[in-house]
MARZA-103534 format. One record per residue (C-alpha): x, z, y; residue in one letter. Coordinates in Angstrom, 1 decimal, decimal comma, padded with zeros to 4 digits. Last residue first. Example, Ala and Ser with C-alpha at 12.3 -4.5 7.8 and 13.67 -1.06 7.14 Angstrom:
SITE        x        z        y   res
SITE    013,7    007,1   -001,1     S
SITE    012,3    007,8   -004,5     A
REM end
This chain:
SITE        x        z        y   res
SITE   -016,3    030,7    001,1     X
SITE   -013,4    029,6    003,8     X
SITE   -014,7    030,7    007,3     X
SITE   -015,6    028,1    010,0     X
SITE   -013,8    029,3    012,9     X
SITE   -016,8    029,7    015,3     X
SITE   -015,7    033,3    016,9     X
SITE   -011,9    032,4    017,4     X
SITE   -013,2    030,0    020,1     X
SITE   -014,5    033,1    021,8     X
SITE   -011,3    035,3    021,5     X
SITE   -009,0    032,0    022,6     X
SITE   -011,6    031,7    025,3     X
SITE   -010,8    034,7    027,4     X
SITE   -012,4    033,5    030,6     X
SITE   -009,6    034,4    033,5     X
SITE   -010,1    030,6    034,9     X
SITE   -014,0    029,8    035,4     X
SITE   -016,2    027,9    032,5     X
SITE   -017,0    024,6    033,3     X
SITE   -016,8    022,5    029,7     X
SITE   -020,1    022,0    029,5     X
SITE   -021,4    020,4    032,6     X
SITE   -023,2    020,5    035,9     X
SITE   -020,4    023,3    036,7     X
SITE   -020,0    027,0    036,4     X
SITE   -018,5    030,1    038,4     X
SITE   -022,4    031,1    039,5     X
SITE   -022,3    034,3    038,5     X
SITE   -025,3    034,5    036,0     X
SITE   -024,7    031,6    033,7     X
SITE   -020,6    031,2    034,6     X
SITE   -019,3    034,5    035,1     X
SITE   -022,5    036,6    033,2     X
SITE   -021,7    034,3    030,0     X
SITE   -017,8    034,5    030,1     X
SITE   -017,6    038,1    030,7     X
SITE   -020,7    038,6    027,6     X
SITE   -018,4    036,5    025,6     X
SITE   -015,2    038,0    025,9     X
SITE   -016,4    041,4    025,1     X
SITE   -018,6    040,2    022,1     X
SITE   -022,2    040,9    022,5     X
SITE   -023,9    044,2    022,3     X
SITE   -025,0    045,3    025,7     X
SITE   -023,5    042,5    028,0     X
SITE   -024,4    040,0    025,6     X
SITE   -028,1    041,3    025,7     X
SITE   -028,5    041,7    029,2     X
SITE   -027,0    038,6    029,5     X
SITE   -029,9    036,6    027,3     X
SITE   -032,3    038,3    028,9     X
SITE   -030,8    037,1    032,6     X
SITE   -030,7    033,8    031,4     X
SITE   -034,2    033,6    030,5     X
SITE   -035,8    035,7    033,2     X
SITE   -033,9    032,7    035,5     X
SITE   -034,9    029,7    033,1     X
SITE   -038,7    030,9    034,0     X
SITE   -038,3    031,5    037,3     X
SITE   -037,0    027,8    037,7     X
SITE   -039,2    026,6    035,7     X
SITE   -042,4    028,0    037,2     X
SITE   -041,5    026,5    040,3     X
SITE   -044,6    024,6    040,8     X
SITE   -046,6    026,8    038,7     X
SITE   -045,7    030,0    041,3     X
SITE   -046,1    028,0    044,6     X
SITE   -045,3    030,8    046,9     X
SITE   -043,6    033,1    044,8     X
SITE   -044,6    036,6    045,1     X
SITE   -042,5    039,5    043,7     X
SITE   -041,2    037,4    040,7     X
SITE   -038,9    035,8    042,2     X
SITE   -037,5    039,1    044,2     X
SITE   -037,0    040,7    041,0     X
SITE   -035,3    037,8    039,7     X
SITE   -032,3    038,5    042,5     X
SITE   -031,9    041,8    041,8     X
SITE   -031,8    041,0    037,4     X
SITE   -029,0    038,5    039,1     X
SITE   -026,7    040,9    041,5     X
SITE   -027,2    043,1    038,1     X
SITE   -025,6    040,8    035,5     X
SITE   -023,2    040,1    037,9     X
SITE   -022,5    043,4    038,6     X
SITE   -022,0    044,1    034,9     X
SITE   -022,7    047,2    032,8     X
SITE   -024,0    048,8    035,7     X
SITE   -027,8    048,5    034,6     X
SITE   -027,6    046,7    031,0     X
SITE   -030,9    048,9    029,9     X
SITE   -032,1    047,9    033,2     X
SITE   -032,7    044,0    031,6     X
SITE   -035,1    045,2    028,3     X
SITE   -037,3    047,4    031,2     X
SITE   -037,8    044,1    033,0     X
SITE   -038,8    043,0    029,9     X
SITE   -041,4    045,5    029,7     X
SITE   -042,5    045,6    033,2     X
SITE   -043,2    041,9    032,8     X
SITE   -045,4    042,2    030,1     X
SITE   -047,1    045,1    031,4     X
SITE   -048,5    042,2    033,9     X
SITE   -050,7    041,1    030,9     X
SITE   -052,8    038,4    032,4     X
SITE   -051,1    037,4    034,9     X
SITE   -047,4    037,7    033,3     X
SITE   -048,5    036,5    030,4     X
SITE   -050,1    032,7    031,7     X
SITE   -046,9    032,5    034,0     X
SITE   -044,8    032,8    030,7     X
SITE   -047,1    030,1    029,2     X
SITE   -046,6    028,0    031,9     X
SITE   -043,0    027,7    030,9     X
SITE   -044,0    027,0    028,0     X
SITE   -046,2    024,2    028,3     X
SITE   -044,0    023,1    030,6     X
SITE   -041,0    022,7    028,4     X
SITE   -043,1    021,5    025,7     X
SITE   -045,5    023,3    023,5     X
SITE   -045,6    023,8    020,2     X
SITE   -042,6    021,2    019,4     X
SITE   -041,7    019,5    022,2     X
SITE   -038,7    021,9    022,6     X
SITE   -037,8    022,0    019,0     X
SITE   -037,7    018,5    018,8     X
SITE   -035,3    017,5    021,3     X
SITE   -032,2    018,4    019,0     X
SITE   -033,2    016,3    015,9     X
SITE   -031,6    013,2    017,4     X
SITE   -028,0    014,8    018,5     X
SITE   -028,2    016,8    014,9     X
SITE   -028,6    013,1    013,6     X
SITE   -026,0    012,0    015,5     X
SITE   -023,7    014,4    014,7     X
SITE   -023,8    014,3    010,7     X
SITE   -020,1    013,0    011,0     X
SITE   -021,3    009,8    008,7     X
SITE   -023,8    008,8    011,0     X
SITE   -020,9    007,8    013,7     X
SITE   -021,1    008,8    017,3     X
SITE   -018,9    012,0    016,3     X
SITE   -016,0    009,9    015,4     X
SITE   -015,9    008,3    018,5     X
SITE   -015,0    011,1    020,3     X
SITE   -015,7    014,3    017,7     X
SITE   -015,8    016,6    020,9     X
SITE   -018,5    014,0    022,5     X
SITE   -021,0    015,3    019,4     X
SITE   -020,7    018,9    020,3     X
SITE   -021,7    017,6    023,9     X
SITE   -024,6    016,1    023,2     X
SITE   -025,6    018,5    020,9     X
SITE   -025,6    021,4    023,3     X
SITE   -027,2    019,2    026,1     X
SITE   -030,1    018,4    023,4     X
SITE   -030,4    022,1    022,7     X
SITE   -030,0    023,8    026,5     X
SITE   -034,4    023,5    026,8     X
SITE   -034,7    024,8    023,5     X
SITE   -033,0    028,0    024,4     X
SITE   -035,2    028,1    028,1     X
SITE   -038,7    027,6    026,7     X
SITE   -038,7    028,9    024,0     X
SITE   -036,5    032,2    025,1     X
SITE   -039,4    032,7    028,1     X
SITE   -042,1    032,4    026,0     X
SITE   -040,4    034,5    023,2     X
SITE   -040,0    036,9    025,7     X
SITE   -042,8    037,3    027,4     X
SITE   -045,1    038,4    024,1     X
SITE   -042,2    040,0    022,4     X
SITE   -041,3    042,4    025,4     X
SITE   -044,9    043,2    025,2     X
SITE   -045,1    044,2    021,3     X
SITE   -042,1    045,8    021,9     X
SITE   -043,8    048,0    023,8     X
SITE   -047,0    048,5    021,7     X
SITE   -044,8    049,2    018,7     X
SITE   -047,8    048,4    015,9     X
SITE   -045,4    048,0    012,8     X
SITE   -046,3    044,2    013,4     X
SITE   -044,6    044,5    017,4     X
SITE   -041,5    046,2    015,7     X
SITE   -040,8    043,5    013,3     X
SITE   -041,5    040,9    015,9     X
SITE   -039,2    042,6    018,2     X
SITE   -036,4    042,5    015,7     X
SITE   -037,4    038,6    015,5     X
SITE   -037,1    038,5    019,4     X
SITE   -034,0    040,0    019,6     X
SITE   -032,7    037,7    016,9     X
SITE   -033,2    034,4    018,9     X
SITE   -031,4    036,3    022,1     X
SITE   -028,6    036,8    020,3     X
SITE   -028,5    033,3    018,4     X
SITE   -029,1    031,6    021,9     X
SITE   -026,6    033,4    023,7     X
SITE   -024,2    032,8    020,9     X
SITE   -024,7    029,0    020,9     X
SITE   -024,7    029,2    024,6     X
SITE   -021,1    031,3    024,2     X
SITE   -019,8    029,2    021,6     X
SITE   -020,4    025,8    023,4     X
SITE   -018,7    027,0    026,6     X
SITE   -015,3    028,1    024,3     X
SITE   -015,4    024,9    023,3     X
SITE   -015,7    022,9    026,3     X
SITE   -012,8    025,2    027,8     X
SITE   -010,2    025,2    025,2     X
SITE   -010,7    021,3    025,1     X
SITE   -009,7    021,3    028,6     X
SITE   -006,7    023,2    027,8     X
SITE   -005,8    021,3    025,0     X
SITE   -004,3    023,8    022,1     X
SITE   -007,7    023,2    020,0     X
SITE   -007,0    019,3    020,2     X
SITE   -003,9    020,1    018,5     X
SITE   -000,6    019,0    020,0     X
SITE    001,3    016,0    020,4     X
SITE   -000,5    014,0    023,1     X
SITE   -003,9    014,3    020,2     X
SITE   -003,9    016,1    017,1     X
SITE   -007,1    017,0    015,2     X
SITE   -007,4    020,0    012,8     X
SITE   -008,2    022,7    014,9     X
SITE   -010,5    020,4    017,0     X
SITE   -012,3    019,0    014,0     X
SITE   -013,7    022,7    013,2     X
SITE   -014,2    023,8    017,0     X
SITE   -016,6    020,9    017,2     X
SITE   -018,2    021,6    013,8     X
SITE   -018,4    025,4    014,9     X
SITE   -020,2    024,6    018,3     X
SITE   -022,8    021,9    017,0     X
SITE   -023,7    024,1    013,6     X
SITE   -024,2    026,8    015,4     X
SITE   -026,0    025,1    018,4     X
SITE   -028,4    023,6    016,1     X
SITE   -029,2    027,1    014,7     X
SITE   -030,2    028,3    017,9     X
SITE   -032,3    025,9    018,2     X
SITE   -033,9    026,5    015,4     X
SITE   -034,1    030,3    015,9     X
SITE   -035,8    028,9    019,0     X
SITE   -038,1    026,6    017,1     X
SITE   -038,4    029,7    015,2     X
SITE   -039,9    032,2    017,5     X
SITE   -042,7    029,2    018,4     X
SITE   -043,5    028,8    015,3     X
SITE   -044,2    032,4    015,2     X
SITE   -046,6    032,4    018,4     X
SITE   -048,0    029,0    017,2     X
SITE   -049,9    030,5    013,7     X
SITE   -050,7    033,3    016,0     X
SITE   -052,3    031,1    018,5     X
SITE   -054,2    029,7    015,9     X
SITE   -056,9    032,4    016,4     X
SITE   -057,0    032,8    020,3     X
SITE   -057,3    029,0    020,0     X
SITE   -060,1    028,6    017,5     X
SITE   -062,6    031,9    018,2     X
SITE   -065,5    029,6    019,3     X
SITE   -066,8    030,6    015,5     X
SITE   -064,8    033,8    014,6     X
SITE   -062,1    034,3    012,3     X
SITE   -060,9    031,5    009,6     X
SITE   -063,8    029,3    008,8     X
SITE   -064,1    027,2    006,0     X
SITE   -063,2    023,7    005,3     X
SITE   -064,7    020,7    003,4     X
SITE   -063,8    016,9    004,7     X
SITE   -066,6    014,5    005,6     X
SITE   -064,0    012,3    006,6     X
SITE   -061,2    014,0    008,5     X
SITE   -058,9    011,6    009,6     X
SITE   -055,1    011,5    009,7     X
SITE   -052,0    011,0    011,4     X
SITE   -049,0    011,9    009,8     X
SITE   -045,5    013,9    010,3     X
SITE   -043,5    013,5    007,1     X
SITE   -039,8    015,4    007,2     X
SITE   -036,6    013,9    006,2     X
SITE   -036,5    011,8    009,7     X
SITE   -036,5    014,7    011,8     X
SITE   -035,4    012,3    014,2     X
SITE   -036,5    009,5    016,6     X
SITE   -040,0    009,8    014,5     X
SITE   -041,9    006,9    012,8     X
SITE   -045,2    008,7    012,6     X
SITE   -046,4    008,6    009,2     X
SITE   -049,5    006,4    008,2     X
SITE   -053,6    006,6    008,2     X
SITE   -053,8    009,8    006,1     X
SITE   -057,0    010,5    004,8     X
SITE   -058,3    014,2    004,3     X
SITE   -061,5    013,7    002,4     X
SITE   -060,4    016,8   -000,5     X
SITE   -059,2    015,2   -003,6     X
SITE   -060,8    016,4   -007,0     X
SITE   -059,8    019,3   -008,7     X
SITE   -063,1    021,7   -008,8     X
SITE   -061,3    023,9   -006,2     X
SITE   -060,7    021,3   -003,8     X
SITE   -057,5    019,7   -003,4     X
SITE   -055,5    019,2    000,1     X
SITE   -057,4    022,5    001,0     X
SITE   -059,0    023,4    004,6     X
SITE   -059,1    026,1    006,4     X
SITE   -060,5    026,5    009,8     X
SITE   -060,3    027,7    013,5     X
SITE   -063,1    027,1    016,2     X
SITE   -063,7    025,5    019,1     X
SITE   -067,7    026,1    019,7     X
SITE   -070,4    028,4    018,3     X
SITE   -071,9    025,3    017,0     X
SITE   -068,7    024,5    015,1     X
SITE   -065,7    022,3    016,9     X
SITE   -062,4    021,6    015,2     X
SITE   -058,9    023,4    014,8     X
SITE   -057,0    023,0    011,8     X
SITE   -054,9    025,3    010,1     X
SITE   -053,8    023,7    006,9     X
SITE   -053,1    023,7    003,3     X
SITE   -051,8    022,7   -000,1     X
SITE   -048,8    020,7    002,2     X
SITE   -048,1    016,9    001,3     X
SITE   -049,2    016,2    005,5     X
SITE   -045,9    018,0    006,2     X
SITE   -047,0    018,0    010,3     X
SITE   -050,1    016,6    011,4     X
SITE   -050,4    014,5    014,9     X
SITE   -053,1    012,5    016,0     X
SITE   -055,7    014,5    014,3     X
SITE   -059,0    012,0    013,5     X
SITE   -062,5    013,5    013,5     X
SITE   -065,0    014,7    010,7     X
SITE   -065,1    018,3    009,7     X
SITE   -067,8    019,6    006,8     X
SITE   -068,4    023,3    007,0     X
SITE   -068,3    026,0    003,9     X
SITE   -070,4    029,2    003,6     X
SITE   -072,6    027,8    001,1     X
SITE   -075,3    026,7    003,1     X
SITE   -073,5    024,4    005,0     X
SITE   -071,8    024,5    008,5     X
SITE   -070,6    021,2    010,4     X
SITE   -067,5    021,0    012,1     X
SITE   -066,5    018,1    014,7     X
SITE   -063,3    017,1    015,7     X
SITE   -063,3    016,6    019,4     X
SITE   -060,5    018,4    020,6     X
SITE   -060,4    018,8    024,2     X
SITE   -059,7    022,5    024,2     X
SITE   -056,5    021,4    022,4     X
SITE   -054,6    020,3    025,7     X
SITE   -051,4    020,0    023,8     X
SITE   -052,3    017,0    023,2     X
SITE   -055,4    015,5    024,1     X
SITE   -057,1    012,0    023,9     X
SITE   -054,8    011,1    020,5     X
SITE   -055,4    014,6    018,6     X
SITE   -053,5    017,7    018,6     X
SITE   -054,2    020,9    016,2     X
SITE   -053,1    020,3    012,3     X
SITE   -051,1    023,1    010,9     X
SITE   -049,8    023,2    007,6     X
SITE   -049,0    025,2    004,7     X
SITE   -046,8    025,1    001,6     X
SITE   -047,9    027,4   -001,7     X
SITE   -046,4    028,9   -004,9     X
SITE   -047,6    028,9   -008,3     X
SITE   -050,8    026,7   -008,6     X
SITE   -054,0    027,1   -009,9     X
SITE   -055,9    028,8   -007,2     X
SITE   -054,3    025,7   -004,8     X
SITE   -056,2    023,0   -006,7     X
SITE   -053,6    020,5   -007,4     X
SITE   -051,6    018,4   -005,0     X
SITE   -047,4    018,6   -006,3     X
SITE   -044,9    020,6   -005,6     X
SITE   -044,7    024,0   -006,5     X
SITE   -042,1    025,8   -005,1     X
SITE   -041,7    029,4   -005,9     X
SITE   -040,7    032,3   -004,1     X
SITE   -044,2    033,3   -003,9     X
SITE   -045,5    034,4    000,1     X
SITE   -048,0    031,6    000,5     X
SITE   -049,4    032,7   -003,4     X
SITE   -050,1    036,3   -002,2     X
SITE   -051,4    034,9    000,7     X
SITE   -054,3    032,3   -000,8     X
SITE   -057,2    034,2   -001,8     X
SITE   -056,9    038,1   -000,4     X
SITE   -056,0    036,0    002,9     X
SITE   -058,9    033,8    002,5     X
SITE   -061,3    037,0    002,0     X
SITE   -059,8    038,9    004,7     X
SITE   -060,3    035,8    007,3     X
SITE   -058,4    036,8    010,6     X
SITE   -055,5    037,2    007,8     X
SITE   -054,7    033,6    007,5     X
SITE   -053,5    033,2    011,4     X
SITE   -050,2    035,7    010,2     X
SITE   -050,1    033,9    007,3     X
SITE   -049,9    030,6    008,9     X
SITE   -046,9    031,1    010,3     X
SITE   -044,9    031,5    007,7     X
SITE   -045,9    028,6    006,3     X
SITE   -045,7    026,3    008,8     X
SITE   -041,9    027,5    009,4     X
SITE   -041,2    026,5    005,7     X
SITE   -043,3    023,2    006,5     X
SITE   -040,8    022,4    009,5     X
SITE   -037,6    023,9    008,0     X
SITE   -037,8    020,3    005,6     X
SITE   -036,5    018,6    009,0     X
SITE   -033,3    020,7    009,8     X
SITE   -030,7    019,9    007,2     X
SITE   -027,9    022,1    006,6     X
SITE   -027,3    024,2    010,0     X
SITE   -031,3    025,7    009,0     X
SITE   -029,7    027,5    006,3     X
SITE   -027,7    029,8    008,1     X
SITE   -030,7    030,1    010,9     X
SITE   -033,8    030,4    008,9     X
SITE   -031,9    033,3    006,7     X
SITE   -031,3    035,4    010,1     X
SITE   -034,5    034,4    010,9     X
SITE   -035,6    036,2    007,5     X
SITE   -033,7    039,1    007,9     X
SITE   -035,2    039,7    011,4     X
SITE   -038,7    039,1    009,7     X
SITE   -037,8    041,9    006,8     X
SITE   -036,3    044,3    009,6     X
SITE   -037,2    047,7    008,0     X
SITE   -038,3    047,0    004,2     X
SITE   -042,1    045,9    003,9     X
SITE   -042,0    042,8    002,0     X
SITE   -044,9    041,0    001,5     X
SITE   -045,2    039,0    005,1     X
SITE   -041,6    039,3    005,2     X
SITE   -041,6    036,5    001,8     X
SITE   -043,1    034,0    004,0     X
SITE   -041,2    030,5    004,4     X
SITE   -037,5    032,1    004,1     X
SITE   -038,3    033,5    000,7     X
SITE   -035,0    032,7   -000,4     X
SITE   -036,4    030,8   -003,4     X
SITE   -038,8    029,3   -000,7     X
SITE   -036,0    027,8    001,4     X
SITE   -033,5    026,7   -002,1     X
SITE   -037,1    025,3   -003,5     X
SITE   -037,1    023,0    000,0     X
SITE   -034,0    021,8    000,1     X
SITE   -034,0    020,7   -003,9     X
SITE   -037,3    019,0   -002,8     X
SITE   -036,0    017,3   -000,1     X
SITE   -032,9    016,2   -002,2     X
SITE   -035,4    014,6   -004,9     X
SITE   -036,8    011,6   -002,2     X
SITE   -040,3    012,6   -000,9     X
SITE   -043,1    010,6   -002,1     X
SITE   -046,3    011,2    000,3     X
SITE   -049,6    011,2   -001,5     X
SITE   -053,5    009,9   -000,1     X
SITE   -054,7    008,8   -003,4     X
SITE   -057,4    006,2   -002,5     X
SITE   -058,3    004,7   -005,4     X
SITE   -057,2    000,8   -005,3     X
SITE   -056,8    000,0   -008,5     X
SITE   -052,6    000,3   -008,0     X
SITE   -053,2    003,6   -006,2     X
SITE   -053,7    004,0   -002,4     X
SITE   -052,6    005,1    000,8     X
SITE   -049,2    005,9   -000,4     X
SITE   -047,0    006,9    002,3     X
SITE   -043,5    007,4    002,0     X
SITE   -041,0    009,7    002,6     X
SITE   -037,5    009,2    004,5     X
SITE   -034,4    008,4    002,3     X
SITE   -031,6    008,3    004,3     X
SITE   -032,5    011,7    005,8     X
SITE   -033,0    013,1    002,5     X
SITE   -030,1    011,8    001,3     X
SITE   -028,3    013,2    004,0     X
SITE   -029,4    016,8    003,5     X
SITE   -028,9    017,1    000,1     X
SITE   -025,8    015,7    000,4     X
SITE   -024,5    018,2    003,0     X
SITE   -026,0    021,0   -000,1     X
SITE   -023,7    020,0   -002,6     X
SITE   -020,7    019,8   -000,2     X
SITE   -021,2    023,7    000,5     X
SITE   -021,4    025,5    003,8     X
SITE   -025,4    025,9    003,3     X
SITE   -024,4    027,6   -000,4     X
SITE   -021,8    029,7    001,0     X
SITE   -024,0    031,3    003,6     X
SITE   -027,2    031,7    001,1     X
SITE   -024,6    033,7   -000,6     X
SITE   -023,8    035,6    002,5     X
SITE   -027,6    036,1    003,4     X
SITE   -027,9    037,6    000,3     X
SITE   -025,2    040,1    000,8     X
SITE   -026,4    040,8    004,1     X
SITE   -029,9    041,5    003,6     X
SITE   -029,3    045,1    003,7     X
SITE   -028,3    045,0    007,0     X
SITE   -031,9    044,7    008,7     X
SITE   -032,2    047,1    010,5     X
SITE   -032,0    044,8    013,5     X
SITE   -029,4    046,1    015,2     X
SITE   -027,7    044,7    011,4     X
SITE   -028,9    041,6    011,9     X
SITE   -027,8    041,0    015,3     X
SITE   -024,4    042,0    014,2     X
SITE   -024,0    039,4    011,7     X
SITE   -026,0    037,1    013,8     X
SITE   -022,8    037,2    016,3     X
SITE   -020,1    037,6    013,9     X
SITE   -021,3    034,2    011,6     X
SITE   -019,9    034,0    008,7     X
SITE   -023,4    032,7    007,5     X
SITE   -022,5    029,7    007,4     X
SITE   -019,7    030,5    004,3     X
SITE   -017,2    027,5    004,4     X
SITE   -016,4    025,4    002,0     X
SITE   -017,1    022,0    003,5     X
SITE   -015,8    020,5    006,9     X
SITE   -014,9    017,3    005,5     X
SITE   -010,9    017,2    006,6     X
SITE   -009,7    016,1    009,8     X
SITE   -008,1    012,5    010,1     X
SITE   -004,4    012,9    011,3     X
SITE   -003,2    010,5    009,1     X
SITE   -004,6    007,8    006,7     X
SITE   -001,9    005,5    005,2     X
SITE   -003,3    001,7    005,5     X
SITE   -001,1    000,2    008,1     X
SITE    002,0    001,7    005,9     X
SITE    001,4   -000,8    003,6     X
SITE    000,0    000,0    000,0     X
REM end
């Protein structure tokens, strides 16, 4: 072979590593009182870092499902046909019980462990999280109907998947879905025109079309329609009881710019057979719990993205040369690295806070309950907002070899967005922290209380908790500049929580540049005097 053909300075496949090495989550999770989930979130760790599992996710990705309509005689069979990686990705998630084993598990910090768990595996393929998420979700909606929650929960919280449209009583394990928007609306839901009908026996009939259903192959979904009593909340089955197919028709899958692995239909309702969860004219208030934990994981997800963005950049900069030295040794490499690590860390911190909270809130902790309610409008909105950014800039570390499918950058570049679309856009959130704050003004006592706790810790830190005071004591136009308030509670949040528990070097580096002004447009910003050898340090993958 001639020399022109000797590969050098090419950076090994970033395999072997334990995801879950991760000192930030690590001592999130154990705030959390959650430490005893370590050891399994270790091995979960090693098995996201593995080859094995990288090839699970690409071939799912390669191999995006497909719709069949109908069967060769021209039944209509309404099936999805997912390649065999998705389903390996997806008994790995329920094996771990990351799609609703907290809902039966009553150790301290069971939903902390589980985001914990939702990030670390997350970093391997992000679309097949989707109907994990739905699931857990939808338990928390489930039990505004005792008798449906006796029914179907302890077979939403197995550990096994069960693939495969039967009647749901006969099944082992269970998948759930959500199925709100339709084309005239949106996120506007109170426009919804899908119409309910009650029967005799209890059940309703819907009829209507839903523009946007995500992991159509699910056993069951949340779907919001109108009853006599008005917008309400029901269930309805893939397969009915007796076997046969319920009238749920899917029209085709949404060609998506990512999330490729994971189906997203639209579908009709013909004649279909559902049955109420909570209270007729009850819908949103009832849903919204299905939504408030989605929400909490799109910015688990989110923070997961930035993982997986920040420690495959620092991964090919320790082993890429460039002007005779290491990429890693470049100071203006230092600093675009080190600026990834602390929003990735911000994100994870701030991600975990909320899933402590959520722990608390379902114990009945009235205060946390609050900080919860704020918070994980304001972390949605703001930690999903900083994803795309994140990737793009992960991505640009690789140079060209980051624009190229192999790396697995571009499709963490194209999933990025969705988590902030998803269950509200940036508005939609945003708005939703205005919508707490008026009607629940505790709300923003509490959180306000979460920021003292940092009081003198950092005069940054408390030059910007002054400054958000005077925000929120009367702005003029308050939906008009809801975002900027809104990214200001979120920043500040986010420092009061690196300043308490976060990595010395970190927090400095955070409150300097996010809170203190010392930062540009861009990644890569951060002031002179940051310690970024001890951040960079903090996304070394670690050998399994």
């Amino acid at each position: 072979m001639t020399a022109t053909h000797e590969v050098t300075n090419q950076v090994p496949l970033p395999y072997g590593h334990d995801t879950a090495a991760d000192p930030a989550l690590l001592a999130a999770l154990h705030r959390a009182g959650a430490g005893w989930a370590e050891p399994e979130l270790h091995e979960l760790g090693r098995l996201a870092g593995s080859e094995q599992a990288a090839e699970w996710g690409r071939l799912a990705n390669e191999n995006p499902p497909v719709l069949r309509t109908h069967d060769r005689f021209g039944h209509r069979i309404d099936e999805v046909e997912f390649h065999p990686s998705w389903h390996e990705l997806m008994r790995t998630a329920v094996g771990h019980g990351l799609h609703a084993a907290p809902w039966r598990d009553d150790r301290p910090g069971a939903h902390a462990a589980r985001a914990a768990k939702f990030l670390v595996w997350g970093q391997v393929e992000a679309g097949h999280t989707c109907p994990v998420s739905m699931t857990y979700a939808a338990v928390a909606a489930l039990r505004a109907a005792p008798a449906l929650a006796a029914e179907f929960e302890p077979l939403l919280t197995s550990t096994t998947y069960d693939f495969g449209l039967r009647a749901p009583q006969g099944k082992r394990g269970l998948i759930a879905g959500m199925s709100m928007t339709e084309k005239q609306g949106g996120s506007d839901v109170r426009t919804n025109t899908t119409a309910a009908a009650p029967r005799p026996d209890g059940s309703y009939r819907l009829t209507g079309h839903k523009w946007f259903t995500s992991a159509p192959m699910s056993d069951l979904f949340l779907t919001l329609a109108r009853a006599p009593g008005g917008l309400s909340c029901f269930l309805l089955p893939r397969v009915l009881p007796d076997g046969t197919r319920n009238r749920i028709h899917l029209q085709r899958l949404k060609d998506k710019l990512g999330n490729k692995s994971n189906a997203s239909a639209e579908i009709e309702y013909d004649d279909a057979v559902g049955w109420l969860v909570g209270e007729e004219g009850r819908g949103v208030p009832t849903i919204i719990e299905m939504v408030n934990m989605t929400r909490l994981d799109c910015t688990t997800g989110a923070a997961s993205g930035m993982r997986l963005g920040a420690t495959r950049a620092v991964h090919h900069a320790l082993h890429r040369r460039a002007f005779g030295r290491a990429l890693v040794d470049q100071p203006l490499m230092r600093n675009v690295l080190a600026d990834l690590v602390v929003e990735s860390e911000a994100a994870t911190t701030v991600a975990m806070r909320l899933a402590q909270a959520t722990d608390a809130a379902l114990a009945g902790d009235t205060g946390e309950a609050l900080v919860r309610r704020l918070g994980l409008a304001v972390a949605k909105y703001w930690v999903c907002k900083r994803g795309p950014a994140h990737a793009a800039e992960a991505l640009e570390c690789l140079g060209g070899n980051g624009y190229v499918e192999e790396s697995g950058m571009p499709r963490l570049y194209r999933e990025a967005p969705l988590v902030s679309i998803w269950e509200g856009s940036g508005n939609v959130a945003a708005l939703d922290a205005l919508r707490a704050m008026a009607r629940r003004p505790e709300t923003v006592e509490a959180l306000l209380g979460e920021l003292d706790a940092a009081a003198g810790a950092d005069r940054r830190l408390d030059a910007a908790v002054a400054g958000l005071r005077k925000e929120l004591a009367g702005p003029e136009d308050p939906e008009f500049g809801a975002r900027r308030l809104v990214e200001s509670m979120a920043l500040a949040f986010q420092g009061s929580l690196l300043v308490r528990y976060g990595d010395r070097a970190v927090a400095d580096a955070f409150c300097a540049s996010r809170l203190g002004g010392d930062h540009g447009a861009a990644f890569g910003t951060l002031p002179a005097g940051v310690d970024v050898g001890a951040i960079i340090d903090r996304a070394r993958p670690v050998p399994a």
